[in-house]
C-alpha positions in Angstrom: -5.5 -7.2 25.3 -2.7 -4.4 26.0 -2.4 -1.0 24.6 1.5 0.4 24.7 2.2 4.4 23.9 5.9 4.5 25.5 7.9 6.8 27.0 10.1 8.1 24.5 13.1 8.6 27.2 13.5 4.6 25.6 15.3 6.7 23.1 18.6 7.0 24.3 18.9 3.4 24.5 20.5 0.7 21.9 17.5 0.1 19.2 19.3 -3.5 18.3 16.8 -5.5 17.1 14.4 -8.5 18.5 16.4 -11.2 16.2 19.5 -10.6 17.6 18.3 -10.2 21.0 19.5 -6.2 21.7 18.2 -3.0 22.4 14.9 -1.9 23.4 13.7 -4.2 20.1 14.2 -7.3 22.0 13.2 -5.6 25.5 9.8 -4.6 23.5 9.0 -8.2 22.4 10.1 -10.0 25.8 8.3 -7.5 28.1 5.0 -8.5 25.6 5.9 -12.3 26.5 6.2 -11.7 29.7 3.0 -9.2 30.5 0.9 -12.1 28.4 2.6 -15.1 30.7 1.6 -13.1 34.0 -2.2 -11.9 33.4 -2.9 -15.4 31.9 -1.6 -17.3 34.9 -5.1 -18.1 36.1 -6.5 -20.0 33.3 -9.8 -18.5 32.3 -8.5 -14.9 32.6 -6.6 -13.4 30.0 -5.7 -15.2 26.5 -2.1 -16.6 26.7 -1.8 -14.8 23.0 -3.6 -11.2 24.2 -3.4 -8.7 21.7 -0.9 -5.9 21.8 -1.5 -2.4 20.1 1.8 -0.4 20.1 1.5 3.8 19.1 4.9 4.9 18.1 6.4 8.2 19.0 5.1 11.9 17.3 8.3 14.1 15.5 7.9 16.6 18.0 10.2 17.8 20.6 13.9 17.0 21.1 14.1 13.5 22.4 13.7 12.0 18.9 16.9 13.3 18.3 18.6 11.9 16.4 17.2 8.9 15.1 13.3 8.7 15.4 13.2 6.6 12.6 15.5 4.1 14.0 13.2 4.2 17.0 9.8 3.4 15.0 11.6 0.8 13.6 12.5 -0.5 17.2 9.0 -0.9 17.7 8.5 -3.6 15.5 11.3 -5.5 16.7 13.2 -4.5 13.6 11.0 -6.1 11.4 9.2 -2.5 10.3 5.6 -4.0 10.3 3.8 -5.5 13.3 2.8 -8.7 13.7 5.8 -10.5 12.7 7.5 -13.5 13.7 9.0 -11.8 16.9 5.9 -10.1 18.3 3.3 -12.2 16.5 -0.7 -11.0 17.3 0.3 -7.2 17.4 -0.7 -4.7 15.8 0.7 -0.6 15.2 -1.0 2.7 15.3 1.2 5.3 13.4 1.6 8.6 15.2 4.5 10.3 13.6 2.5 12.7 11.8 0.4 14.0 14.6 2.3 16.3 16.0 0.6 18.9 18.5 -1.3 21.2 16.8 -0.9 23.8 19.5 3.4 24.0 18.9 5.0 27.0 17.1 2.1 28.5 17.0 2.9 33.1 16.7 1.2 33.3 19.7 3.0 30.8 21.6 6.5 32.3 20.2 5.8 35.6 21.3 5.2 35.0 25.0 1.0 35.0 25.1 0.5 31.6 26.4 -0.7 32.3 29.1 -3.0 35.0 27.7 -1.2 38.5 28.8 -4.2 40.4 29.4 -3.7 43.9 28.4 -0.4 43.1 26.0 -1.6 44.9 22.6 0.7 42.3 21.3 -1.0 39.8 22.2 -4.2 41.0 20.9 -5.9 37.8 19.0 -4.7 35.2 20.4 -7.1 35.2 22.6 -8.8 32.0 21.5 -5.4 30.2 21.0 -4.4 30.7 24.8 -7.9 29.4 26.3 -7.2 26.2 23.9 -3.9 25.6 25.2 -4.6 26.5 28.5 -7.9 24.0 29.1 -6.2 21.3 26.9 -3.4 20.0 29.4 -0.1 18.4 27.6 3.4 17.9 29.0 4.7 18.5 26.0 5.3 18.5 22.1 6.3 14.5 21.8 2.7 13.8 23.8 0.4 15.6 21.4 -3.0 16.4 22.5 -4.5 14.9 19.2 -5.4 11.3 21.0 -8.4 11.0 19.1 -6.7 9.8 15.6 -4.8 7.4 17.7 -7.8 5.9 19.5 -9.2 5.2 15.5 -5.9 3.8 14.3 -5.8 1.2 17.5 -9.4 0.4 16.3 -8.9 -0.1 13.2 -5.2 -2.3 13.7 -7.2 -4.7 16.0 -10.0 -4.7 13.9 -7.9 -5.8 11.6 -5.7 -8.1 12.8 -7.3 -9.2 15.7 -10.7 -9.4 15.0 -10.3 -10.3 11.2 -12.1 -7.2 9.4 -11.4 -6.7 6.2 -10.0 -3.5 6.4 -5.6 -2.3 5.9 -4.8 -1.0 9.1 -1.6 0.2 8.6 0.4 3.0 6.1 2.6 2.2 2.9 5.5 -0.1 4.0 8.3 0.3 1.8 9.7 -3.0 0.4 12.9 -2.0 -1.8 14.6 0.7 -4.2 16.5 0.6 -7.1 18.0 3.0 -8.6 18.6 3.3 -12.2 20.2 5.9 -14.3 19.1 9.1 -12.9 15.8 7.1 -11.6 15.0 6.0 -8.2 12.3 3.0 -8.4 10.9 2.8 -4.5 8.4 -0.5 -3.9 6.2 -0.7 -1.3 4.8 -4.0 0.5 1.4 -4.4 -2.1 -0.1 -6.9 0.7 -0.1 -4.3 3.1 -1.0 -1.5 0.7 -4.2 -3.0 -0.2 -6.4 -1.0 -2.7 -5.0 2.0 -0.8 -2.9 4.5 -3.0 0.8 6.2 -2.7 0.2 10.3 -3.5 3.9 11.7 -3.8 3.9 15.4 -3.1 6.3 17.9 -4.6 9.8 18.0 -3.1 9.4 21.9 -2.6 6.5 21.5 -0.1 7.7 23.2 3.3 10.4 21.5 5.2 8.1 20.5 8.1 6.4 17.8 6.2 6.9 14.4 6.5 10.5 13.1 4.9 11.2 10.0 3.1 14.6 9.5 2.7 16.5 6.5 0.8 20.1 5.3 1.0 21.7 4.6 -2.2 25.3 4.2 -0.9 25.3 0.6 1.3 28.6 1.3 2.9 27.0 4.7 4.7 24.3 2.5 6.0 23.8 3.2 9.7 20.3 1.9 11.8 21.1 4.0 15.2 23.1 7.9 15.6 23.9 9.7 18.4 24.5 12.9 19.4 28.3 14.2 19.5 28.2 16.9 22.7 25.2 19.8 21.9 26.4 20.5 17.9 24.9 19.1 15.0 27.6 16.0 14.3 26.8 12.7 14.6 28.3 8.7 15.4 26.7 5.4 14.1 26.3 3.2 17.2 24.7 0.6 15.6 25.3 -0.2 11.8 22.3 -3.0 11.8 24.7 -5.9 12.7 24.5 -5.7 15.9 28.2 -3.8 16.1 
Protein backbone atom coordinates (compact mmCIF):
# COMPACT_ATOMS: atom_id res chain seq x y z
CA UNK A 1 0.00 0.00 0.00
CA UNK A 2 0.87 3.97 -0.06
CA UNK A 3 1.49 6.24 2.71
CA UNK A 4 0.78 10.21 1.53
CA UNK A 5 1.95 13.18 4.16
CA UNK A 6 1.89 16.17 1.48
CA UNK A 7 3.46 19.14 0.94
CA UNK A 8 1.41 21.78 2.19
CA UNK A 9 2.63 24.32 -0.69
CA UNK A 10 -0.80 22.22 -2.23
CA UNK A 11 -2.36 25.05 -0.26
CA UNK A 12 -2.50 27.73 -2.47
CA UNK A 13 -4.29 25.80 -4.95
CA UNK A 14 -8.25 25.54 -5.75
CA UNK A 15 -9.59 22.81 -2.90
CA UNK A 16 -12.76 22.06 -5.45
CA UNK A 17 -13.82 18.84 -4.62
CA UNK A 18 -13.39 15.13 -6.19
CA UNK A 19 -17.21 15.15 -7.34
CA UNK A 20 -17.00 17.96 -9.35
CA UNK A 21 -13.70 17.10 -10.73
CA UNK A 22 -11.52 20.48 -9.25
CA UNK A 23 -8.86 21.40 -7.16
CA UNK A 24 -6.35 19.48 -5.51
CA UNK A 25 -9.67 17.15 -4.23
CA UNK A 26 -9.88 15.61 -7.52
CA UNK A 27 -6.03 15.79 -8.27
CA UNK A 28 -5.73 13.79 -4.74
CA UNK A 29 -8.14 10.91 -5.81
CA UNK A 30 -6.82 10.69 -9.58
CA UNK A 31 -3.11 10.67 -8.56
CA UNK A 32 -4.37 7.54 -6.08
CA UNK A 33 -5.98 5.91 -9.37
CA UNK A 34 -3.24 6.47 -11.16
CA UNK A 35 -0.18 5.41 -8.58
CA UNK A 36 -2.48 1.98 -8.06
CA UNK A 37 -2.87 1.48 -12.10
CA UNK A 38 1.11 1.80 -12.41
CA UNK A 39 2.65 -0.44 -9.52
CA UNK A 40 -0.02 -3.11 -10.30
CA UNK A 41 0.84 -3.33 -14.06
CA UNK A 42 2.66 -6.60 -13.60
CA UNK A 43 0.07 -8.78 -12.25
CA UNK A 44 1.20 -10.50 -9.10
CA UNK A 45 2.79 -7.25 -7.79
CA UNK A 46 0.91 -4.75 -6.15
CA UNK A 47 -3.12 -5.05 -5.51
CA UNK A 48 -4.96 -3.09 -8.16
CA UNK A 49 -7.07 -1.63 -4.91
CA UNK A 50 -3.60 -0.89 -2.64
CA UNK A 51 -4.34 0.81 0.34
CA UNK A 52 -3.76 4.58 0.78
CA UNK A 53 -3.12 6.24 4.21
CA UNK A 54 -3.30 10.06 3.93
CA UNK A 55 -1.87 12.41 7.17
CA UNK A 56 -3.30 15.87 6.83
CA UNK A 57 -1.53 18.99 7.53
CA UNK A 58 -0.46 20.27 11.52
CA UNK A 59 -1.95 24.19 12.35
CA UNK A 60 1.49 25.33 12.54
CA UNK A 61 3.29 27.84 10.47
CA UNK A 62 1.87 30.28 7.84
CA UNK A 63 1.03 28.28 4.83
CA UNK A 64 -2.30 27.03 6.30
CA UNK A 65 -3.30 30.45 5.90
CA UNK A 66 -6.10 30.96 5.48
CA UNK A 67 -8.13 28.08 5.08
CA UNK A 68 -6.60 24.85 6.78
CA UNK A 69 -9.79 23.52 7.27
CA UNK A 70 -10.84 23.81 3.77
CA UNK A 71 -7.64 22.00 3.05
CA UNK A 72 -8.36 18.85 5.44
CA UNK A 73 -11.36 18.76 3.90
CA UNK A 74 -9.58 18.53 0.39
CA UNK A 75 -8.10 15.54 1.59
CA UNK A 76 -10.95 13.52 1.58
CA UNK A 77 -12.08 14.58 -1.72
CA UNK A 78 -14.66 16.72 -0.10
CA UNK A 79 -16.38 14.10 1.42
CA UNK A 80 -14.73 14.95 5.15
CA UNK A 81 -14.20 11.09 5.96
CA UNK A 82 -11.94 8.71 4.11
CA UNK A 83 -12.89 5.95 2.38
CA UNK A 84 -15.68 7.28 0.45
CA UNK A 85 -17.10 6.74 -2.85
CA UNK A 86 -14.23 8.90 -4.57
CA UNK A 87 -11.18 7.38 -2.86
CA UNK A 88 -12.66 4.14 -1.81
CA UNK A 89 -9.94 1.69 0.37
CA UNK A 90 -8.35 4.79 2.15
CA UNK A 91 -7.97 5.58 5.19
CA UNK A 92 -6.84 9.15 7.35
CA UNK A 93 -4.48 9.87 10.12
CA UNK A 94 -5.43 13.19 11.82
CA UNK A 95 -2.53 15.54 12.47
CA UNK A 96 -3.92 18.93 13.17
CA UNK A 97 -3.39 18.88 16.70
CA UNK A 98 0.27 17.94 16.70
CA UNK A 99 1.84 20.80 16.33
CA UNK A 100 5.69 20.99 17.15
CA UNK A 101 6.24 20.91 20.47
CA UNK A 102 9.55 22.74 20.22
CA UNK A 103 7.56 26.27 18.58
CA UNK A 104 7.08 29.46 20.78
CA UNK A 105 8.93 28.09 23.16
CA UNK A 106 10.72 31.49 25.75
CA UNK A 107 13.78 30.24 24.85
CA UNK A 108 13.33 30.11 21.22
CA UNK A 109 11.65 33.77 21.30
CA UNK A 110 14.42 35.23 22.96
CA UNK A 111 17.28 34.28 20.54
CA UNK A 112 18.89 30.98 22.51
CA UNK A 113 18.31 28.42 19.91
CA UNK A 114 21.31 27.86 19.26
CA UNK A 115 22.39 27.72 22.86
CA UNK A 116 24.38 31.32 23.40
CA UNK A 117 26.93 30.08 25.62
CA UNK A 118 27.71 32.57 28.16
CA UNK A 119 24.30 34.77 27.59
CA UNK A 120 22.92 35.03 31.42
CA UNK A 121 19.75 35.24 29.49
CA UNK A 122 19.85 32.42 28.27
CA UNK A 123 20.61 30.64 31.33
CA UNK A 124 18.15 27.40 31.45
CA UNK A 125 17.42 26.66 28.41
CA UNK A 126 20.07 24.74 28.17
CA UNK A 127 18.17 21.45 27.77
CA UNK A 128 15.62 23.04 25.29
CA UNK A 129 18.46 24.06 22.83
CA UNK A 130 20.22 20.49 22.72
CA UNK A 131 16.48 19.16 22.01
CA UNK A 132 15.96 21.36 19.20
CA UNK A 133 19.30 21.23 17.94
CA UNK A 134 19.69 17.13 17.68
CA UNK A 135 16.00 16.83 16.61
CA UNK A 136 16.21 18.16 12.89
CA UNK A 137 12.78 19.89 11.41
CA UNK A 138 12.36 22.32 8.60
CA UNK A 139 9.83 23.83 10.20
CA UNK A 140 6.55 24.29 12.34
CA UNK A 141 3.99 22.68 9.61
CA UNK A 142 6.48 19.37 9.75
CA UNK A 143 6.37 18.73 13.40
CA UNK A 144 8.87 16.51 14.87
CA UNK A 145 6.15 14.48 16.75
CA UNK A 146 6.01 11.46 13.87
CA UNK A 147 5.49 8.96 16.33
CA UNK A 148 1.53 9.68 16.97
CA UNK A 149 1.27 9.65 13.28
CA UNK A 150 2.96 6.32 12.78
CA UNK A 151 -0.03 4.89 15.50
CA UNK A 152 -2.85 6.66 13.81
CA UNK A 153 -1.65 5.13 10.17
CA UNK A 154 -1.69 1.83 12.17
CA UNK A 155 -4.58 1.93 13.58
CA UNK A 156 -6.67 3.49 10.16
CA UNK A 157 -5.37 0.40 8.20
CA UNK A 158 -5.95 -1.75 10.92
CA UNK A 159 -9.09 -0.64 10.69
CA UNK A 160 -10.13 -0.35 7.46
CA UNK A 161 -7.87 -2.35 5.74
CA UNK A 162 -7.25 -5.17 7.77
CA UNK A 163 -10.83 -5.32 9.40
CA UNK A 164 -9.93 -4.85 13.21
CA UNK A 165 -12.49 -3.88 15.21
CA UNK A 166 -11.14 -0.83 16.40
CA UNK A 167 -12.53 3.45 15.23
CA UNK A 168 -9.69 4.78 13.65
CA UNK A 169 -10.66 8.06 13.13
CA UNK A 170 -11.93 11.38 15.42
CA UNK A 171 -15.60 12.70 15.88
CA UNK A 172 -17.06 13.62 12.38
CA UNK A 173 -19.59 16.03 12.62
CA UNK A 174 -22.88 15.19 10.80
CA UNK A 175 -25.21 18.44 11.23
CA UNK A 176 -26.39 21.45 13.53
CA UNK A 177 -29.38 22.95 14.35
CA UNK A 178 -29.82 25.69 16.07
CA UNK A 179 -32.76 26.41 18.27
CA UNK A 180 -33.62 29.35 20.29
CA UNK A 181 -30.49 30.35 21.91
CA UNK A 182 -29.31 26.51 21.54
CA UNK A 183 -26.92 25.13 19.02
CA UNK A 184 -27.59 21.13 18.74
CA UNK A 185 -24.22 19.83 16.82
CA UNK A 186 -24.44 15.87 15.64
CA UNK A 187 -21.73 13.83 14.98
CA UNK A 188 -21.54 10.72 12.51
CA UNK A 189 -22.50 7.82 15.59
CA UNK A 190 -20.99 5.07 13.05
CA UNK A 191 -17.80 6.57 13.11
CA UNK A 192 -17.95 7.63 16.76
CA UNK A 193 -18.20 4.27 18.02
CA UNK A 194 -18.34 3.81 21.84
CA UNK A 195 -15.85 6.67 21.75
CA UNK A 196 -17.06 9.95 23.62
CA UNK A 197 -17.24 13.86 22.69
CA UNK A 198 -15.65 15.92 25.97
CA UNK A 199 -16.52 19.65 25.21
CA UNK A 200 -14.07 21.99 27.01
CA UNK A 201 -14.87 25.44 28.26
CA UNK A 202 -14.92 28.22 25.64
CA UNK A 203 -12.42 30.28 27.89
CA UNK A 204 -9.64 27.68 27.55
CA UNK A 205 -6.53 29.53 25.84
CA UNK A 206 -6.93 30.62 22.29
CA UNK A 207 -4.34 28.16 21.01
CA UNK A 208 -6.56 25.16 21.44
CA UNK A 209 -8.19 23.50 18.87
CA UNK A 210 -11.46 25.56 17.31
CA UNK A 211 -14.68 24.30 16.31
CA UNK A 212 -16.56 26.66 14.53
CA UNK A 213 -20.21 26.36 12.99
CA UNK A 214 -21.95 28.50 10.41
CA UNK A 215 -25.42 29.43 11.23
CA UNK A 216 -25.99 31.99 8.35
CA UNK A 217 -26.11 29.79 4.85
CA UNK A 218 -25.67 32.77 2.63
CA UNK A 219 -22.00 33.46 4.38
CA UNK A 220 -21.08 30.02 3.47
CA UNK A 221 -17.67 29.92 1.90
CA UNK A 222 -15.44 26.29 1.48
CA UNK A 223 -12.01 28.15 0.20
CA UNK A 224 -10.46 32.16 1.32
CA UNK A 225 -7.64 33.74 0.25
CA UNK A 226 -5.51 36.16 1.26
CA UNK A 227 -6.09 39.94 0.14
CA UNK A 228 -2.21 41.46 -0.15
CA UNK A 229 -0.25 40.84 3.53
CA UNK A 230 -3.44 42.39 5.87
CA UNK A 231 -5.87 40.38 7.64
CA UNK A 232 -8.96 40.62 4.85
CA UNK A 233 -10.15 37.99 3.07
CA UNK A 234 -12.15 36.67 -0.57
CA UNK A 235 -14.21 33.49 -0.99
CA UNK A 236 -12.81 31.74 -4.08
CA UNK A 237 -14.75 28.90 -3.87
CA UNK A 238 -18.40 28.94 -2.25
CA UNK A 239 -18.64 24.85 -2.52
CA UNK A 240 -20.32 25.03 -6.01
CA UNK A 241 -17.67 24.85 -7.79
CA UNK A 242 -17.93 28.95 -8.56
Amino acid sequence: GFLWYQGENNMRSVFGNAHQQRGYSCALSKMIGSWRDLFSVVPGTTDPMAPFGIVTLTMAGGDGYPDVGGMYLAQTGGHGVLPNPDMPNTFLAQAFDLDDPYMNNTCSLIGCVPMKVGNASCAGCEGYADSVTETKSMGPIHSRVKKPIGDRLARGAYSSVYGGDVHATGPVLSGCELKGNELIIKFNQTLLGTDKVEVGDYYRPTNATYLQILTNQSLFCLQARAIGKGSKTECVDDGTGK
